[in-house]
N, C-alpha and C positions, 0 to 999 in steps of 0.2 A: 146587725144592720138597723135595729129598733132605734129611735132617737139618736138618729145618727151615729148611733157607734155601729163598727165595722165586726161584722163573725167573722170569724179566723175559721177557715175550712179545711181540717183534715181530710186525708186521702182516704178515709173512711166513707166521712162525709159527700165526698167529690161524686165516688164509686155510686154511693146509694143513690145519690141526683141522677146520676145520670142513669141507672137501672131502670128508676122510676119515671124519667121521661121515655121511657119504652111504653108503659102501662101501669094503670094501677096495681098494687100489691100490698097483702100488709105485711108484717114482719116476717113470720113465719115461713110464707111465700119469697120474700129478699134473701131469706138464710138458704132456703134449697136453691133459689139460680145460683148464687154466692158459689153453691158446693158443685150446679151442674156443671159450669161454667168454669169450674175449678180456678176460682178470682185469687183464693189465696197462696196460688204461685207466684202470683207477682202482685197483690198486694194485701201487706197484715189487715183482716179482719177478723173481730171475734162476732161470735154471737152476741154477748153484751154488748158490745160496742154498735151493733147491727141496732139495737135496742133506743141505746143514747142518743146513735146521729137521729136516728127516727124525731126523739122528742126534741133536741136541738134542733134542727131543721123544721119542723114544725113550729114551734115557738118564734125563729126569726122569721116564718111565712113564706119558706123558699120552698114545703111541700104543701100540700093541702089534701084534702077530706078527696078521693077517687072515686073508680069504681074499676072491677074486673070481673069476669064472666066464670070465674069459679066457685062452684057450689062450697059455702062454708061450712068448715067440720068442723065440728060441736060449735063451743058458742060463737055470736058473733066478734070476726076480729075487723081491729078497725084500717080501710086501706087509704094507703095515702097514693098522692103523683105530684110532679114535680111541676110548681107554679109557672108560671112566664117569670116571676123577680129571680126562681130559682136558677131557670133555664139562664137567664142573664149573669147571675153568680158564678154557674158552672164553666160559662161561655170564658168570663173574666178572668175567674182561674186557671185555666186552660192556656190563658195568654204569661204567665208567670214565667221569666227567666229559670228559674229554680230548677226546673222541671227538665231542663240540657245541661245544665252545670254540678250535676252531683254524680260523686260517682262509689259504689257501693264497696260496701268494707266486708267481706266476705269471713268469715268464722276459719275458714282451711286458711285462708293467707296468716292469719294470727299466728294458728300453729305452725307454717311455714317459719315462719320469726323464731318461734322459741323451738324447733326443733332440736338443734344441737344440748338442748340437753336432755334432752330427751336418752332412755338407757339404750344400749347397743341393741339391732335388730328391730328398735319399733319405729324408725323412718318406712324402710319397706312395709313392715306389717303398716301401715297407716296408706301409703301409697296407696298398696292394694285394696285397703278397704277404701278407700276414697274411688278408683279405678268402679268397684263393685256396683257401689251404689251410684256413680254417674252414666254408669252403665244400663243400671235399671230404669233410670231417669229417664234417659235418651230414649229407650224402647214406650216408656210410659208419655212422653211427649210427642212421638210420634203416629200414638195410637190415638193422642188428642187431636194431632192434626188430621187423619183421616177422617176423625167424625166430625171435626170443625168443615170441612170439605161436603161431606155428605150434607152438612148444616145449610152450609152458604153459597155452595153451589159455583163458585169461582175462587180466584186465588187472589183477590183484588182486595182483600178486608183485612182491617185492623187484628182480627184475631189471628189470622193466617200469617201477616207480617212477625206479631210478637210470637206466636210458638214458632217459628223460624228460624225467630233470632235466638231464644233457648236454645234449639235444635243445634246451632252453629256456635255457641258458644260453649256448649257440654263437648261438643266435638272437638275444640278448640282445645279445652281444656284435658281430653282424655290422649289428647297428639301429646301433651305439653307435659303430661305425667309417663308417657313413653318415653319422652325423650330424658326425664330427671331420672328413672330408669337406670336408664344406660350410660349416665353420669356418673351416678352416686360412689362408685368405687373412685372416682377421682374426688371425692368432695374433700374440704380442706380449710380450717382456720385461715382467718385474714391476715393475709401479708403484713400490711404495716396498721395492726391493733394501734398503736398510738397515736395514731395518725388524726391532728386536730387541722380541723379551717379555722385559721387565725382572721382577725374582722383588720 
């Protein structure tokens, strides 16, 4: 936004503004909400990255020089928060079509695609283990959601709404591998392989 050019804001970046219009923090302090807050369910950040948006945002003036009430171990680190141009940035972005119109390419649908050739016996084996671990998921989300509860105190909040929608979508999904299940002995090569849409 310097000299009239426009920062492109990563959902890195987005995340970190708005952390920091909560309160001042410096890095080190972004990485642990990052983790309490378990952010990277639903959005990639790394540590490094945590690092960069800091000095990029800084640089284009959408955070600035803070302050917060935590005793500093060891040396001094430096905390930033999120300016009024920031908050306005954040605001802006937030208004972005993008944001309803995408929809996410999940790693199991791939292997869904190439299963068939996959050797005899490792559809189920893959089932199951996919079954396993959305299994574990569900349990582990929904122990998010009781201490997001205990946190917030109502069911009225953004966090409560998104582990929700997790919640109903694992479910969704663990219906949906019962049901291929109880298929799979009928599964079967396509009828008409040749089959072209002529223009």
């Amino acid at each position: 936004m310097e000299n009239g050019k426009r920062t492109s804001l990563t959902t890195p970046d987005l995340v970190i503004l708005s952390l920091l219009a909560e309160r001042g923090m410096h890095g080190y302090e972004v990485n642990l909400e990052l983790e309490r807050r378990e952010v990277r369910d639903w959005a990639g950040i790394s540590r490094p990255q945590i690092y960069y948006s800091l000095e990029k945002l800084a640089a284009a003036k959408l955070i600035g020089a803070g302050h917060n009430d935590e005793p500093a171990a060891g040396p001094e680190r430096r905390v930033f928060q999120t300016t009024a141009k920031g908050r306005q940035a954040l605001s802006d972005a937030l208004e972005r079509e993008e944001w309803t119109t995408q929809r996410d390419r999940p790693l199991f649908l791939t292997w869904v695609a190439l299963s068939w050739q996959a050797r005899r016996g490792v559809f189920q084996k893959q089932i199951a283990r996919r079954e396993k671990f959305l299994k574990s998921e569900l349990a582990r989300e929904e122990e998010t959601l009781n201490s997001i509860f205990k946190e917030v105190g109502h069911p009225y909040h953004e966090a409560v709404w998104m582990v929700t929608l997790m919640i109903e979508q694992i479910k969704t999904e663990l219906q949906w591998l019962r049901k291929i299940a109880k298929e799979l002995p009928r599964r079967a090569t396509a009828r008409n392989p040749e089959y072209v849409v002529s223009e």
